[in-house]
N, C-alpha and C positions, 0 to 999 in steps of 0.2 A: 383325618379328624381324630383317627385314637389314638396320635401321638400325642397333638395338643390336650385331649381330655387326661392321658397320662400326666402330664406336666403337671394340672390344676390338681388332680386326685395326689400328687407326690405333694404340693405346695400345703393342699390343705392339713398335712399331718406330717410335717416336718421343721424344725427348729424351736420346739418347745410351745409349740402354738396348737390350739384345737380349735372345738368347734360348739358354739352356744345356741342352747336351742331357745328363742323366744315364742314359740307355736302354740305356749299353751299358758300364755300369761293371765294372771289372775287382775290384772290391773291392764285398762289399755292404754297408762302413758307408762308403764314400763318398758315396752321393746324401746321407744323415743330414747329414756332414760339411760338405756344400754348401750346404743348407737352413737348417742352423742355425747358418753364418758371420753374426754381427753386420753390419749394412751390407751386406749381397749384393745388397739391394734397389734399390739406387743405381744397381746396372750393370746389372740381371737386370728382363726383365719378362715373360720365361716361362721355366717348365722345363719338360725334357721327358721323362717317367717312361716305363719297359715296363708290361705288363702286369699284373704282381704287383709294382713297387714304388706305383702308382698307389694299391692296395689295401691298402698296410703301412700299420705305425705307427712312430713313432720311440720309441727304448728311453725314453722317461717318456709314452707311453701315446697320442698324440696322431697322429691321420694325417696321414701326407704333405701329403695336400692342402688339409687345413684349416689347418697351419702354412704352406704356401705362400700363402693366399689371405691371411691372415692380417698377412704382408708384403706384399702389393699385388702377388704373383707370380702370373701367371695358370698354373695346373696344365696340363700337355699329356701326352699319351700316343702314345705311337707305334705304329702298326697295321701289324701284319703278315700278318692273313690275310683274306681275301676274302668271312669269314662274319662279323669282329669286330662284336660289338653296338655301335653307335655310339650309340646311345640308351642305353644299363649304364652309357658310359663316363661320358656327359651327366650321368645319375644318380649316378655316383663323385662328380661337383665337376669332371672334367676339361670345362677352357673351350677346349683347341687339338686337335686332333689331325696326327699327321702321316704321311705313307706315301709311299713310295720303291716307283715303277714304271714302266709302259706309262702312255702318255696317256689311253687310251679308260678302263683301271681307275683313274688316276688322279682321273679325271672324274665317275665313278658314286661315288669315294668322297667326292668335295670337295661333291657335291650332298646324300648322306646324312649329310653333317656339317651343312651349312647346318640342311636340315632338322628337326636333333635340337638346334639351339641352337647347335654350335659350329664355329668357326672351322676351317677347315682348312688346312694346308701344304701342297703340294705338290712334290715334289721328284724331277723326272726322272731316269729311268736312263740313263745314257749310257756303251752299248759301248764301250768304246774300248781300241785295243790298248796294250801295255807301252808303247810307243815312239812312241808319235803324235806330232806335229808340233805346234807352236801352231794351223796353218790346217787342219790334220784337225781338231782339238779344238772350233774355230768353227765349220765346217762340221756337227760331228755334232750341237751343243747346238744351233745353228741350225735343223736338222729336227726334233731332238726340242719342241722351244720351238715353231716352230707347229703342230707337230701339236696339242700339248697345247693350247694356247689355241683351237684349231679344236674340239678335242673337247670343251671346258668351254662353249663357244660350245653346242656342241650340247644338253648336259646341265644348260644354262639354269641355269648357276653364277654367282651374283653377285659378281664381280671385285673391286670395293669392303671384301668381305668373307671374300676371299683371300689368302694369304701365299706366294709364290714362294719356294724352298728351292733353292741352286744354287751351282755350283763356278765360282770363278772361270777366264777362260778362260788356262787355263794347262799348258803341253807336258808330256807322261807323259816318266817315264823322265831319262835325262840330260841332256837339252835344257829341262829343268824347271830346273834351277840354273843355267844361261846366261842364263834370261829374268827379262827389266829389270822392274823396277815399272812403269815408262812404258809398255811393252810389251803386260803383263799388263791394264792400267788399261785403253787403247785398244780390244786387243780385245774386251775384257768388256763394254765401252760399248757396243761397235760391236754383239755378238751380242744384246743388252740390249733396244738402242734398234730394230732390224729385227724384234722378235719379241714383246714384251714388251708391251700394253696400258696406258696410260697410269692405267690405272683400278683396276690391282692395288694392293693396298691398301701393297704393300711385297716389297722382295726382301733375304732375309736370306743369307748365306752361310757356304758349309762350309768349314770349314777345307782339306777334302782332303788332296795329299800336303804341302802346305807348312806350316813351321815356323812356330810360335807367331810368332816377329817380325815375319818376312815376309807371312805374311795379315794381321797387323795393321798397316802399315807400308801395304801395298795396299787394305784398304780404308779407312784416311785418305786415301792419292790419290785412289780412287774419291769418294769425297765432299768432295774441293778442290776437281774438274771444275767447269764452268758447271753451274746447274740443269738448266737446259733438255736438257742432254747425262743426266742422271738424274732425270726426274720421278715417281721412286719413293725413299721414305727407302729406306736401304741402310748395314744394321744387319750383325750377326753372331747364328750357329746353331751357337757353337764348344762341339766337345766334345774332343780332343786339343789346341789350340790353350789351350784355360786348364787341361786336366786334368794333362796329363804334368809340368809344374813344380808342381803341384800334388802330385801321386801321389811327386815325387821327394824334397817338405820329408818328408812326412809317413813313410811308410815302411809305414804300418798299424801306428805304434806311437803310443800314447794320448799321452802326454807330448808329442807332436810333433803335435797336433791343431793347437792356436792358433799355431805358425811356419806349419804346411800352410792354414789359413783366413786369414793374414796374405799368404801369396804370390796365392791365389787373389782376394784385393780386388786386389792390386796389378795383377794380368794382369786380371781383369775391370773394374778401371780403366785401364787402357792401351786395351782394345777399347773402351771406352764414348766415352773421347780420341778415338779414330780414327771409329766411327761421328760423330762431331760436325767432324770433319774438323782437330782439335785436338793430333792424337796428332805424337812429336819423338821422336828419337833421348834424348835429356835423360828424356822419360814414364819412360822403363825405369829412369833411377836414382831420380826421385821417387817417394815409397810416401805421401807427404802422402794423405788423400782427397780424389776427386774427385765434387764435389755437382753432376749436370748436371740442370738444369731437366725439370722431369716434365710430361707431359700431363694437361692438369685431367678 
């Protein structure tokens, strides 16, 4: 079983494709809206549903997850309590799951996902105050980063068959918009390459507080670097980064569906650019599509 979960955790962060979170949509006909964009499949190779939209259907009768699977989008759901059946989820069709915490619960849950068939995310919490610094910001993902791989160590988690979920390393508050790409890229590398396992199967990123451009802009730096400096593909986990120009064609009015599915290729082909280390100032005016080579 941990070779096939190997496969899915390489698939999902390989060929310029990532991973969209819809788990916390402000609108409930947008995950629909996301799903049943023509072409999504080109930039998208997971989503990642709540708990009841996992379980819906879309308004002509069909579930979520079986029109996900359906485009070659692997279904993901995101866990938020400590009792979640991870085996239900398995039984829904969800192939990822993901949860945002402590390292030691992070741990117990990355092993009851293995165990039930699927892949899991992981994605630390990291305190930090309004105004931290670039080097507070390093310093606290830096402890939180080995703890969690000391505790997956423990809980005899197979790495190969893991997905890392994390914020690029970048200052809270208004020292946030001083910092360079170069800056951002360095120390992200630097907290990456001291903590990070060569064996994780991939590290996706959150958008966080930065703007659709700027995360996308920084993770083509991050993947211009030498190899060796990232021997993890190093994708995206955007959900404000392609939603908010998205949410802003559409408006929640129907007529405005295919302008708001037209913006959302454009921004999920710009990040697809960028995970391939391809992405330009110029991506942003081209809407042409972009066909990036998929994993067999």
């Amino acid at each position: 079983m941990t070779d096939d979960l190997a496969g899915v955790a390489q698939l999902l962060v390989a060929g310029g494709r990532g991973i969209i979170a819809l788990d916390e949509s402000p609108h409930p006909a947008y995950p629909e809206l996301v799903i049943s964009t023509p072409g999504v499949e080109r930039y998208v190779a997971g989503a990642i549903l709540d708990d009841e939209t996992v379980r819906r259907t879309t308004s002509d009768g069909r579930r979520f997850v079986e029109v996900l699977r359906g485009r070659r989008i692997v279904p993901g759901v995101r866990v938020t309590s400590r009792t979640a059946n991870i085996a239900e989820y398995a039984a829904l069709g969800a192939g990822i799951a993901v949860m945002r915490g402590e390292p030691r619960r992070l741990a117990r849950f990355a092993a009851r996902c293995q165990r039930s068939g699927i892949v899991p995310i992981v994605e630390p919490e990291l305190r930090l105050g309004t105004a931290a610094a670039a080097e507070e910001t390093a310093r606290t993902a830096t402890r939180a980063l080995r703890e969690l791989f000391y505790e997956l160590a423990e809980a005899d988690v197979a790495l190969e068959a893991l997905i890392l979920s994390a914020e690029m390393i970048v200052p809270a508050g208004a020292a946030a918009r001083r910092a360079t790409t170069a800056e951002v890229v360095s120390a992200t590398l630097r907290v990456l390459g001291a903590t990070v396992p060569v064996a994780v199967a991939g590290v996706v990123f959150l958008t966080g507080a930065q703007q659709d451009r700027a995360a996308t802009e920084r993770l083509c730096a991050l993947n211009r670097t030498m190899p060796r400096r990232r021997p993890w593909p190093l994708t995206f986990t955007y959900d404000r980064a392609l939603q908010q120009a998205v949410l802003d064609a559409w408006r929640g009015r129907p007529e405005r569906i295919a302008e708001a599915q037209r913006v959302l290729l454009h921004r999920a082909h710009c990040s697809g650019l960028a995970a391939c280390g391809a992405y330009t100032a110029k991506s942003e005016e081209q809407l042409e599509t972009f066909a990036p080579p998929l994993a067999a």
